[in-house]
C-alpha positions as CSV (number, residue, x, y, z in Angstrom):
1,X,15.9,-21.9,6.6
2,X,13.2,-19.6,6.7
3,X,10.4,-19.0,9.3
4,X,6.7,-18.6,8.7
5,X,5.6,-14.8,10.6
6,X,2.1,-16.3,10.5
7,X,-1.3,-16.7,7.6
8,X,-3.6,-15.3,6.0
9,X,-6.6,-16.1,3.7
10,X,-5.0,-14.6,0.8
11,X,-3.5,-15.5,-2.2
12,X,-0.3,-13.9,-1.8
13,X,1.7,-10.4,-0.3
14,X,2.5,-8.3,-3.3
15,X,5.0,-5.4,-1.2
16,X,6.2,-5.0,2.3
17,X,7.2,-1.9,4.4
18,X,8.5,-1.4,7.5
19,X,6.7,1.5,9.3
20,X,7.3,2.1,13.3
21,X,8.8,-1.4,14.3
22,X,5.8,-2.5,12.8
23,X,5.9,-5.0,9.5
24,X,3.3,-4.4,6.7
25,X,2.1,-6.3,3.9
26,X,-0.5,-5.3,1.2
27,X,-1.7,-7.8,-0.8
28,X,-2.3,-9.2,-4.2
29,X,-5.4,-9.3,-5.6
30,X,-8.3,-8.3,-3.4
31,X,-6.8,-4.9,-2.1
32,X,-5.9,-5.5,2.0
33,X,-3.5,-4.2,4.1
34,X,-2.3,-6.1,7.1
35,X,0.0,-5.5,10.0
36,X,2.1,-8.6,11.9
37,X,1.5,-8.1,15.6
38,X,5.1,-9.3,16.6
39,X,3.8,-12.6,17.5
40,X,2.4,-14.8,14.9
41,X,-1.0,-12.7,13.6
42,X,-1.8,-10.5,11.0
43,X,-4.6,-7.9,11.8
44,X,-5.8,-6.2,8.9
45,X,-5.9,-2.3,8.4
46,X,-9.1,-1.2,7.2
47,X,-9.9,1.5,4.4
48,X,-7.7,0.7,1.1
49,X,-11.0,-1.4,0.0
50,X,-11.9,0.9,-2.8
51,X,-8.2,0.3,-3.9
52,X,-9.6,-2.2,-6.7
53,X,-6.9,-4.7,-6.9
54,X,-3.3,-5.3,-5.5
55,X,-1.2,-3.3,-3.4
56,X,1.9,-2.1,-5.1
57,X,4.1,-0.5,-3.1
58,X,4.2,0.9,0.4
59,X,6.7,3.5,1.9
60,X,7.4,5.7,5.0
61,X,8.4,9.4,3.8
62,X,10.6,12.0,6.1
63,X,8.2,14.9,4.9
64,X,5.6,14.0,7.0
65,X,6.8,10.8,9.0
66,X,3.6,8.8,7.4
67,X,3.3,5.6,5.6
68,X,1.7,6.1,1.9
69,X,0.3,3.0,-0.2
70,X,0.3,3.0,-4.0
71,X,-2.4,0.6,-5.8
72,X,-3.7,-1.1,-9.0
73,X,-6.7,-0.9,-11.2
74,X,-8.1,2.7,-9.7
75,X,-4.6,4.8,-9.6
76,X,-5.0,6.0,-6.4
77,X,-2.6,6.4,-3.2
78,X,-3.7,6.1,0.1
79,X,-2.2,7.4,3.6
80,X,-2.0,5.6,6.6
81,X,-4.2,8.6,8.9
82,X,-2.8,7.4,12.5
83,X,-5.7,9.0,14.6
84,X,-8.2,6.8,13.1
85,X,-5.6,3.8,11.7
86,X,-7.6,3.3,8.7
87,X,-6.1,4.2,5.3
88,X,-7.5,7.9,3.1
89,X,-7.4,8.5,-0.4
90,X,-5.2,11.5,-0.8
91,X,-4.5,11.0,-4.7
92,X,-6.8,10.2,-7.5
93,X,-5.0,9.4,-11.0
94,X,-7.2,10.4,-14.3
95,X,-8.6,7.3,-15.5
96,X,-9.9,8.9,-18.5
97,X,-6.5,8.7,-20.1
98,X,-6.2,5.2,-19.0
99,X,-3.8,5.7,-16.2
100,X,-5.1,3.2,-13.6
101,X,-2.3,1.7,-11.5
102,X,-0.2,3.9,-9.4
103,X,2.9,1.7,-10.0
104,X,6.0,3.5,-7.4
105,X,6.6,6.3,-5.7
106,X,9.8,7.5,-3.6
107,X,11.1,10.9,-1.4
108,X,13.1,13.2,-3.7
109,X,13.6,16.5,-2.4
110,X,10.7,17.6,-0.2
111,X,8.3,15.8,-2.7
112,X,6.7,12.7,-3.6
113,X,7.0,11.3,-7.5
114,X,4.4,8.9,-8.6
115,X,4.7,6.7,-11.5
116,X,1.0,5.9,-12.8
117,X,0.6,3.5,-15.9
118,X,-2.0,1.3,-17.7
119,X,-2.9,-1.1,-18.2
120,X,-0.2,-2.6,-16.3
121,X,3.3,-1.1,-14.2
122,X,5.1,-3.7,-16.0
């Protein structure tokens, strides 16, 4: 049997991470971020607003210890900055040529790939 970490207002989580003890879950649809406090509340990170929809994928990398975000609809991937715990846009995908989701990314030797698609990842 499974236990309930707490709710939320939202539809549903789309990905989770692990990041400093902490558990995170971004969300699907309305772009959110949230946190679980160890107890039984989610408090949500701000800044990954101008994401545009869900919250792919979230992941910790060694190159600089920090947790990075990938999202849907806008292509762009966001960095958790700890000094003012709010997410920043630190890549920008060309939506000209359609790419608007940044679908995965992962830590392969010193750097960081990103997989962009549109109009979908699937």
């Amino acid at each position: 049997m499974l236990t309930a970490v707490g709710v939320t207002p939202d539809p549903g989580f789309f990905s989770l991470a692990t990041y400093r003890g902490y558990l995170f879950a971004g969300t699907y649809g309305e772009p959110k971020v949230y946190i679980h406090d160890g107890a039984s509340l989610w408090l949500q990170v701000p800044g990954i607003g101008s994401a545009g929809e869900s919250v792919f994928d979230m992941r910790e990398y060694s190159i600089d210890n920090l947790l990075y975000a990938t999202t849907e609809s806008t292509g762009k991937v966001f960095r958790l900055n700890l000094a003012t715990q709010r997410w920043d846009v630190v890549f920008q995908a060309n939506l000209a040529h359609g790419w608007n989701n940044a679908c995965s990314h992962l830590e392969h030797r010193g750097s960081i790939p990103l997989t962009i698609g549109g109009p979908s990842c699937s």
